[in-house]
C-alpha positions in Angstrom: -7.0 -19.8 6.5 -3.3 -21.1 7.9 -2.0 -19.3 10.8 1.5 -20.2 10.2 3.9 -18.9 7.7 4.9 -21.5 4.7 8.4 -23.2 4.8 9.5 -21.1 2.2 9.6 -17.6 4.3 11.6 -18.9 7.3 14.8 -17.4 6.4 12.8 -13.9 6.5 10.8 -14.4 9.7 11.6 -14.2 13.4 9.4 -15.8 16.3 7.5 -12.3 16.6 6.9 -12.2 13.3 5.6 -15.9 13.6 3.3 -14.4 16.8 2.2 -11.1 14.6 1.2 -13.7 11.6 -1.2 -15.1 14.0 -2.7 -12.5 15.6 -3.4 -10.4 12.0 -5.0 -13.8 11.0 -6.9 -13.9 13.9 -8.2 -10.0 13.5 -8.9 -10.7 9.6 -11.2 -13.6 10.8 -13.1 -12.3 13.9 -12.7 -8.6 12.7 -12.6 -8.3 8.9 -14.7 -11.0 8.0 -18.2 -9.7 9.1 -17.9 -6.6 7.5 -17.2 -7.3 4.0 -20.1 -8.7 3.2 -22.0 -4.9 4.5 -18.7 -3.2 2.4 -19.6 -5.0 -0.6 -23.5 -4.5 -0.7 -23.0 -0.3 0.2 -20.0 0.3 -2.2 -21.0 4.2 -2.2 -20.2 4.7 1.6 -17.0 5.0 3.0 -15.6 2.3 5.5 -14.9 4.3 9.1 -15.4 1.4 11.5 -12.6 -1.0 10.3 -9.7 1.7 10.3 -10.8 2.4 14.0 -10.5 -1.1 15.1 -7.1 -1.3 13.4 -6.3 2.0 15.6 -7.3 0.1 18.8 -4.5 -2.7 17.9 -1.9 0.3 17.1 -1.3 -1.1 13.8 -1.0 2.0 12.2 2.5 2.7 14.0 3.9 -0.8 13.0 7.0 1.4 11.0 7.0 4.4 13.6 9.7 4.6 16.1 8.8 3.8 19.8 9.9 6.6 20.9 7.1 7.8 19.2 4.6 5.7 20.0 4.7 3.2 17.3 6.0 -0.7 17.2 9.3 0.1 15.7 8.5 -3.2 14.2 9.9 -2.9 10.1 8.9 -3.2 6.7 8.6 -7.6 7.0 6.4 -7.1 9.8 3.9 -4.6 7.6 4.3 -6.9 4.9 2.8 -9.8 7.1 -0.3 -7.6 8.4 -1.1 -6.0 5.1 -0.7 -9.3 3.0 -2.9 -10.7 5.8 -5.6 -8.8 6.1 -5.7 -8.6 2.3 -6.5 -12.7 2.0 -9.2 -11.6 4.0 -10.5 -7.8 2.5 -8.1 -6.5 -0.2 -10.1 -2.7 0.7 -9.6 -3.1 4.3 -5.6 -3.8 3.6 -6.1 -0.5 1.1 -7.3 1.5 4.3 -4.5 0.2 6.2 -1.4 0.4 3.9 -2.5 4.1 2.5 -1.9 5.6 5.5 1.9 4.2 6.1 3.2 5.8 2.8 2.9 9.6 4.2 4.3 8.3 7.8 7.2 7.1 5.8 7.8 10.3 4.0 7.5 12.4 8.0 9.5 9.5 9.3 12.8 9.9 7.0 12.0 13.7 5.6 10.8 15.4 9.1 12.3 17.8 11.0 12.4 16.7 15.1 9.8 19.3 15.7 7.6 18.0 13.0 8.1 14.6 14.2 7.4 15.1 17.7 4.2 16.7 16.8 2.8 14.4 13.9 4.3 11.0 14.6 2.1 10.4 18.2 -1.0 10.8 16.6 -0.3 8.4 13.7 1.3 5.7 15.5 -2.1 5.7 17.8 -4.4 6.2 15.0 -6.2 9.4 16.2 -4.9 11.1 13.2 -4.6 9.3 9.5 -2.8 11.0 7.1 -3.3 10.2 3.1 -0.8 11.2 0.4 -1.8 14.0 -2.4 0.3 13.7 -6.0 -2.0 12.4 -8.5 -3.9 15.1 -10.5 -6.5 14.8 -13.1 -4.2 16.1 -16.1 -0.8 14.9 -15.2 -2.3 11.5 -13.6 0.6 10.0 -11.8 3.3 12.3 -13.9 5.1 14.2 -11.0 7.1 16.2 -13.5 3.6 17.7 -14.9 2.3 18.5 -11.6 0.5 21.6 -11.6 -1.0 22.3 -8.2 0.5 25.8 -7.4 2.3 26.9 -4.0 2.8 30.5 -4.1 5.3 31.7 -0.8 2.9 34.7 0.8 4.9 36.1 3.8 6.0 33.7 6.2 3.6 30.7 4.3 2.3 29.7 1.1 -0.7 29.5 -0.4 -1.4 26.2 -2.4 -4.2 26.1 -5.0 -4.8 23.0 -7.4 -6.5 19.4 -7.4 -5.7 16.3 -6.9 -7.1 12.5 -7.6 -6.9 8.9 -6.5 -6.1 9.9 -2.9 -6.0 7.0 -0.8 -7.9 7.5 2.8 -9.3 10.8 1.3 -12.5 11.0 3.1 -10.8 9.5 6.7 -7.7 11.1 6.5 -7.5 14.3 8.9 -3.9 15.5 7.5 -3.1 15.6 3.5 0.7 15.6 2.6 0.3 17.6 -0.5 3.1 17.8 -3.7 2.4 21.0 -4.9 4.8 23.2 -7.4 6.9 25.8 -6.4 8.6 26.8 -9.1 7.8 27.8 -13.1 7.3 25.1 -15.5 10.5 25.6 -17.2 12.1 24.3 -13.9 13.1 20.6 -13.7 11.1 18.5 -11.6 14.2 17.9 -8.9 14.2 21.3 -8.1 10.8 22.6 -8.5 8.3 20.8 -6.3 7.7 20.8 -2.5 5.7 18.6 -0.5 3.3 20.6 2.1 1.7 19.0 5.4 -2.2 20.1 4.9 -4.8 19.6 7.6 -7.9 18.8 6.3 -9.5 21.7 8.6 -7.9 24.5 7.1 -10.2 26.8 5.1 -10.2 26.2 1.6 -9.7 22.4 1.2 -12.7 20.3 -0.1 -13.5 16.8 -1.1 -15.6 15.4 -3.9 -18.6 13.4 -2.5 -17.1 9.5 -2.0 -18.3 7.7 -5.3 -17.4 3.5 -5.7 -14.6 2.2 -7.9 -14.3 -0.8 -9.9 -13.5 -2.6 -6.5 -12.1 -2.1 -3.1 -15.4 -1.3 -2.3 -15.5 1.2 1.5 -12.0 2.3 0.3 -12.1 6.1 -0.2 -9.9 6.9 -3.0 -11.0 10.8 -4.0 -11.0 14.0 -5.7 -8.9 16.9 -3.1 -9.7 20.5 -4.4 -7.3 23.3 -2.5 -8.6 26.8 -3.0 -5.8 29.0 -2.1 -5.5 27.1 1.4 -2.9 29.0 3.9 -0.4 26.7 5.2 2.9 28.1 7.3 6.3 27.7 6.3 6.7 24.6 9.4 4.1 22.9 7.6 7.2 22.0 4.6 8.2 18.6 4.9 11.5 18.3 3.4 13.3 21.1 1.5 11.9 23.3 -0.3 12.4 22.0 -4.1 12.7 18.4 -3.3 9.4 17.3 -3.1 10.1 15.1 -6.0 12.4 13.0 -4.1 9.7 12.6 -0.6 7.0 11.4 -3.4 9.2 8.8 -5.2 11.6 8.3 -2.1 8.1 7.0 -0.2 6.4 5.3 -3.3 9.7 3.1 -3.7 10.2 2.5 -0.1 6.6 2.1 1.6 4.2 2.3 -1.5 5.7 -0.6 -3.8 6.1 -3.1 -1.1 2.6 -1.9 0.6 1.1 -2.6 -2.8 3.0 -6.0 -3.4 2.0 -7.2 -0.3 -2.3 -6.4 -1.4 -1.7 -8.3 -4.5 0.2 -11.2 -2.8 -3.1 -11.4 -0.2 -5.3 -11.2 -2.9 -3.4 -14.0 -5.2 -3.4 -16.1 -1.8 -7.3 -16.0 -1.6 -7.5 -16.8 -5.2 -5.6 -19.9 -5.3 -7.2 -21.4 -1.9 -10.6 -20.7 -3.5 -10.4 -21.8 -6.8 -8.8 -25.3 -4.8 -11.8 -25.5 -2.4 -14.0 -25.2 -5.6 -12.7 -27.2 -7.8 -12.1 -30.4 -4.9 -15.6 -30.2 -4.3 -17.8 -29.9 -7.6 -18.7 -33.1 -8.6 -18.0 -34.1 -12.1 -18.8 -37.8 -13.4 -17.7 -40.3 -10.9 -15.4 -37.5 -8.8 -14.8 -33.8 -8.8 -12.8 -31.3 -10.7 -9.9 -31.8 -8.6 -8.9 -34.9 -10.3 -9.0 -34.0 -13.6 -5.5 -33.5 -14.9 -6.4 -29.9 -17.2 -7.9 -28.6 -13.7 -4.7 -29.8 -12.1 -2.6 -28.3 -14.4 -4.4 -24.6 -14.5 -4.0 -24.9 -10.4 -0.7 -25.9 -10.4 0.3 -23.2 -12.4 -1.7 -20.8 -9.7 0.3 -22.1 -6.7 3.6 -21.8 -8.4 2.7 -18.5 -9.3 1.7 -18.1 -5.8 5.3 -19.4 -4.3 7.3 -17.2 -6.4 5.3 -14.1 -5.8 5.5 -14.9 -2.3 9.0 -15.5 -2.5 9.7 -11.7 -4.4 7.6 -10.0 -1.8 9.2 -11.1 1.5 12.6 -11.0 0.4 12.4 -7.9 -0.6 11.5 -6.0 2.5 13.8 -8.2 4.4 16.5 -6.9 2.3 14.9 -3.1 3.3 15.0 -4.3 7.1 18.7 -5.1 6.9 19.8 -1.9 5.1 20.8 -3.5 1.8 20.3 -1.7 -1.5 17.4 -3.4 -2.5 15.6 -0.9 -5.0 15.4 -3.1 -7.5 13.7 -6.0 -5.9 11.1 -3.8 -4.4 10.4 -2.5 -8.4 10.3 -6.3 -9.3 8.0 -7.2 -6.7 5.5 -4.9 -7.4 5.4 -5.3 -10.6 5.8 -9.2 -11.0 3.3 -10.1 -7.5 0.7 -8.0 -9.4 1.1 -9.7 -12.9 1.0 -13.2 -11.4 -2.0 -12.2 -9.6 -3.7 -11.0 -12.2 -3.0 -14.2 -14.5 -3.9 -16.3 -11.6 -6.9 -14.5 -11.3 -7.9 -14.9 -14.7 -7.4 -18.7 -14.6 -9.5 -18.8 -11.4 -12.1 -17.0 -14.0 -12.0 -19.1 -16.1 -11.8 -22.6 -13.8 -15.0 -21.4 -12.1 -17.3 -20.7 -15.6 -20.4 -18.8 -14.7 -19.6 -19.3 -11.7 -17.4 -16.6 -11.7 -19.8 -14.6 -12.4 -22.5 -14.3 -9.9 -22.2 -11.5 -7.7 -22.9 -13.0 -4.4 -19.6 -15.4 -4.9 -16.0 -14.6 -3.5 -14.4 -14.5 -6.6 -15.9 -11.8 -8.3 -14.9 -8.9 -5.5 -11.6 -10.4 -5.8 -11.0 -10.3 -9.6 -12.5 -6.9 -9.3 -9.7 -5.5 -6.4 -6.8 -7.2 -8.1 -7.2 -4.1 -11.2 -6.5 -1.3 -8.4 -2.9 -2.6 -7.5 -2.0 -2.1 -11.2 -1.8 1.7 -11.2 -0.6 3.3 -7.7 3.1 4.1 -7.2 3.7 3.2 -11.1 2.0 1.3 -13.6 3.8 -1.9 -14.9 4.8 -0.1 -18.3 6.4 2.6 -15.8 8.1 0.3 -13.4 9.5 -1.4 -16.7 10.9 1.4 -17.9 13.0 1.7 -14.2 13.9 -1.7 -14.3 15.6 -1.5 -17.5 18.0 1.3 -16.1 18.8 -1.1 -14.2 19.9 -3.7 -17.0 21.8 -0.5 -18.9 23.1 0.9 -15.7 22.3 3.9 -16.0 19.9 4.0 -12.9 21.5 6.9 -10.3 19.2 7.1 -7.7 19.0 4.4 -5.1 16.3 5.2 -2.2 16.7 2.0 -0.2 21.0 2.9 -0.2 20.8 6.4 0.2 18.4 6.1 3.9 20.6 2.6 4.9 21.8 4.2 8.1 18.4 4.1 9.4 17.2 1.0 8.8 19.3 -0.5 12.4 16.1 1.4 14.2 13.4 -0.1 11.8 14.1 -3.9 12.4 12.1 -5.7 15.2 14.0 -5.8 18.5 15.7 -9.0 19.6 13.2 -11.6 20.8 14.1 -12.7 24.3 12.1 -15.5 24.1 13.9 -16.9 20.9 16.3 -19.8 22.0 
């Protein structure tokens, strides 16, 4: 695995960037490595000793202020470690992005109180968080959200479900998106987003079960049974939960989830090369046959142009600039090249492919999770043509611009 960035992302990277490239590299090798093969044979148990080691690095703060505790280091810098460790293990870059998207929500929605308190703990990785929308009717449908928050006295009282919860079964705080108004009320104005700890009496989990892939990658089933939670526990206004969820799924979850497929495309395309340059056929290998070179040259290009669309993107969201639109297109174009890339690599390999003790399988398998979370393609479609009509309004990465001077890496000192 290369522990340099390609030519093509220099006009996005700084020398730390160059340094963090390396050392995520390095941790995927020494780190990573060893435990897939123990995450992939015990798919029903829930990886715990991979999120602690990325808590010893203080990965987990890479987006939180210093002041806080955290790296202060930006959204190019996650990309790099995420899309890193997901050449490596796609679940283990699951574990690692889940917990960022509810940081980013405390981070631009908190109060200073709320901040001082919850930000510490998530920079140092004592205390993961996961994000709760998804419910087993409404799927990911905000607007049909029908956990309840009913306002008892000086706190509310939330009672509901919810499904697909990234980091369910590790995470020790839940930021919930319940309702809080009737179902004749607009979705703008009727939902509020509730910091839950997972102590408080009355919230439950399903038992962990295994997924197609991602395989140690708890992704469960939250039940809140009238659960008590005071009125400092509201992240946000109340009534604008609706804009934490998609303000976070735009900002942190798109790009989080570009930069798993882009990892996973990477390991795709180097395999299906290493394969295919050394199984013999006739007088010479695969490699040299020009229908093998064509499928593969189609791969890397593939490759370059999702790589491209990732890393511009969040450099853009760095710098402040109104960049909405590339994050939509990155997600949704970095996981449909992956996925066709995939399916050549399928296909290149013949039954190959399909032996369960070979790379490509688990990776096949972990490219269908990125399709659904934070919008399905069909669904990020539909926002991108807004776009092309003009008639988008809302513009997440424009609207939180004035905050992005803090996000970006400090100056390197050692940079000529």
């Amino acid at each position: 695995m290369p522990t340099t960035p390609p030519p093509q992302l220099t006009p996005y990277l700084t020398p730390h960037h160059h340094r963090l490239w390396a050392e995520a590299d390095a941790f995927a090798t020494n780190v990573v490595a060893p435990c897939v093969p123990r995450m992939e044979t015990t798919p029903n148990q829930v990886e715990r000793a991979v999120p602690q080691r990325l808590a010893e690095q203080g990965w987990f703060g890479v987006t939180i202020p210093t002041r806080y505790g955290g790296m202060g280091a930006g959204h190019v810098a996650k990309t790099i470690m995420i899309h890193r460790l997901a050449v490596v293990s796609a679940a283990t870059a699951a574990i690692f992005q889940a917990s960022l998207i509810p940081y980013e929500a405390l981070r631009r929605w908190g109060t200073a109180e709320q901040k001082e308190a919850w930000l510490p703990p998530a920079a140092d990785g004592s205390l993961l968080w996961s994000i709760a929308v998804t419910e087993p009717e409404a799927g990911g449908h905000i607007g049909g959200i029908e956990t309840a928050a009913e306002r008892k006295g000086s706190g509310w009282v939330l009672t509901g479900e919810k499904l697909h919860i990234g980091n369910s079964h590790i995470a020790g705080v839940h930021l919930v998106v319940a309702r809080t108004a009737s179902a004749d009320v607009t979705a703008s104005q009727a939902l509020t987003a509730f910091i839950v700890e997972d102590n408080r009496e009355g919230v439950a989990l399903h038992p962990h079960s295994s997924r197609l892939g991602l395989h140690g990658f708890s992704a469960g089933r939250l039940c809140l049974d009238r659960v008590k939670v005071p009125d400092d526990h509201v992240l946000g206004e109340v009534g604008k939960g609706l804009y934490v969820a998609l303000s976070s799924s735009t900002l942190c979850g798109l790009p989080n989830l570009t930069a798993v497929s882009l990892g996973l495309h990477e390991a795709v395309v180097d395999l299906t090369a290493d394969f295919l340059s050394n199984r013999h056929r006739y007088h010479g290998h695969l490699a040299d046959l020009p229908v093998a070179q064509d499928r593969l040259g189609d791969m890397q290009a593939r490759l370059h142009n999702a790589r491209t669309g990732a890393y511009a993107a969040v450099h853009l969201l760095d710098e402040g600039a109104s960049c909405d639109e590339a994050l939509l297109t990155a997600k949704y174009t970095g996981h449909q090249l992956a996925f066709q890339s995939g399916k050549d690599a399928m296909e290149l390999h013949g039954a190959r492919a399909l032996d369960a003790d070979y790379a490509l399988q688990r990776m096949w398998r972990d490219i269908q999770n990125i399709y659904p979370p934070a919008g399905t393609g069909e669904f990020q479609r539909l926002r991108l043509a807004k776009y092309a009509l003009g008639t988008e309004t809302i513009q997440w990465s424009q609207h939180f611009a004035a905050e992005a001077a803090w996000t970006r890496p400090a100056p390197d000192p050692t940079a000529a």
